[in-house]
N, C-alpha and C positions, 0 to 999 in steps of 0.2 A: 375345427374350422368349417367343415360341410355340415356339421348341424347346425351353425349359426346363418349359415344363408341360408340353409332348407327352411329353418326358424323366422328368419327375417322374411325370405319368401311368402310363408304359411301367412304372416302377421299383415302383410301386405296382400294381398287376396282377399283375407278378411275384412279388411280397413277397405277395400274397395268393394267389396261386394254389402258393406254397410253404407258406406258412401252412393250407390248406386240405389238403395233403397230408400234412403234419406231422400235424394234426389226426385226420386218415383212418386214420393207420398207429397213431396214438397212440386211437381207439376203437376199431379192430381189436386191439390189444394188449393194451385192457382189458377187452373183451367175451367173450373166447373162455375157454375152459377150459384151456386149454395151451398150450405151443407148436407142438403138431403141428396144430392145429384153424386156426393162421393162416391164412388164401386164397392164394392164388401171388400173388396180382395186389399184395395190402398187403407181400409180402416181395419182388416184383419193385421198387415203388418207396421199399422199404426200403434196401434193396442201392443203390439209385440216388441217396437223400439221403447215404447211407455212404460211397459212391465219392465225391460232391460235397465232401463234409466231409472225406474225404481227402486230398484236391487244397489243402485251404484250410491244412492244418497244417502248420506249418514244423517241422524238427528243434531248432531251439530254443523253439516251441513248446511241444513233446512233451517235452524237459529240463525247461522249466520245470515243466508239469503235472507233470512227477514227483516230482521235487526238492519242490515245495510240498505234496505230497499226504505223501511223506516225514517232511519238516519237520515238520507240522502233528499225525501221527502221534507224530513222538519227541518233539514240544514234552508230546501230553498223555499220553505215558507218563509222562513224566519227575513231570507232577504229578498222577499218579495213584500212581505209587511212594511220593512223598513223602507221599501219603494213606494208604499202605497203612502205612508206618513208625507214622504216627502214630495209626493205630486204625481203619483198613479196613471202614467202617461204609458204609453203604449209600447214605446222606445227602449220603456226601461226593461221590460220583459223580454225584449231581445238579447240587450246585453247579460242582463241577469242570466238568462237561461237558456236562449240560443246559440248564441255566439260566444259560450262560454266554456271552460273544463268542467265545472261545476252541472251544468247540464246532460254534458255527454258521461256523467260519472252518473248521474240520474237515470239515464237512459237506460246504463249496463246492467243497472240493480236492479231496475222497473223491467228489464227485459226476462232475466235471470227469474224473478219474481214469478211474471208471468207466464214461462216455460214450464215451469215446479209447479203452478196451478192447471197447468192442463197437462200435465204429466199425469197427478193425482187426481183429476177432475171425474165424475161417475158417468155423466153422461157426455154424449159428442157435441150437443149444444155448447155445455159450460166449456168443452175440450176446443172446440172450436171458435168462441168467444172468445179463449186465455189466449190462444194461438195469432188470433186476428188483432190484439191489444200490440201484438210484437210488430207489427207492420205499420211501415216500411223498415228493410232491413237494412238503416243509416240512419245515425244516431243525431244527424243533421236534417234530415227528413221528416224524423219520427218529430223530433221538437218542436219542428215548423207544423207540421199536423195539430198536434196539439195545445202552442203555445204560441203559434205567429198572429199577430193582429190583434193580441189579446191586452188588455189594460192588467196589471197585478192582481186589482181584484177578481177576475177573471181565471186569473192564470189560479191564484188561490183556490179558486173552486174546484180546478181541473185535478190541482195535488188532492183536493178531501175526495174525492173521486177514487183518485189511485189508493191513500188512505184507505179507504171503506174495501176497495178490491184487496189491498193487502189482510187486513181482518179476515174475510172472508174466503180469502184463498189459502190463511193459515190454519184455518179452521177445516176445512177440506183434506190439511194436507196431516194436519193428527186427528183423524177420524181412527 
């Protein structure tokens, strides 16, 4: 019984003192004006959560993230095409993809995607480009950034976009 609290203890210390460096890297990332203005010290134990979260991803991990980020991609071409067939109006890419599950199931994949691309990314540009595609962190937000005011074939574009990022970040990630 007293090693399972000294254990749960131990577990909870660690869980917050990673929680707290998360935190650190993540208002150094929001405070600065760039990426060149980051400190060594918040991209030393950037590199160090990165290398962590590398160690933790399986290769079927990494299939699945992609294949789902894929999916969820051609799932809302497919019904943003059929939007575009029948009157490519501006409205419809709201409901199609803002205001919808199908969207914020987009978002998680497309977010998911893009943490695995700058987990494994080589340089802080590309690390900090994959990082910056994740914001804002609301799946309601993110959409509207992306996809509000947008007619289909528009909104089309912004998916071969995320497409070409996925290639490209899968390729990164089996180097």
């Amino acid at each position: 019984m007293k090693r399972t609290a000294i254990a749960i203890k131990t577990g909870l210390i660690l869980g917050l003192g990673a929680l707290l460096i998360l935190a650190s890297c993540k208002s150094q990332d929001t405070t600065t004006a760039g990426p060149d203005n980051v400190s060594d010290s918040a991209r030393k134990v950037q590199d160090r959560v990165d290398s962590l979260r590398k160690t933790h991803y399986l290769n079927n991990d990494l299939s699945i993230i992609f294949l789902d980020a894929t999916s969820w991609i051609m799932k809302t071409q497919m019904a943003l095409t059929r939007a575009e067939i029948a009157g490519n109006k501006k409205a419809m890419v709201d409901s199609l993809v803002i205001n919808s599950t199908q969207g914020d199931t987009l978002y998680l994949t497309l977010r998911r995607m893009y943490e695995a691309g700058a987990v494994f990314a080589t340089s802080y540009t590309e690390k900090d480009q994959y990082r910056a595609m994740r914001e804002p962190d609301s799946s309601k937000l993110w959409l509207q950034k992306y996809f509000q005011g947008n007619t289909p074939t528009e909104a089309l574009t912004t998916l071969q976009k995320f497409q070409n990022d996925a290639t490209v970040i899968n390729k990164i990630v089996r180097r």
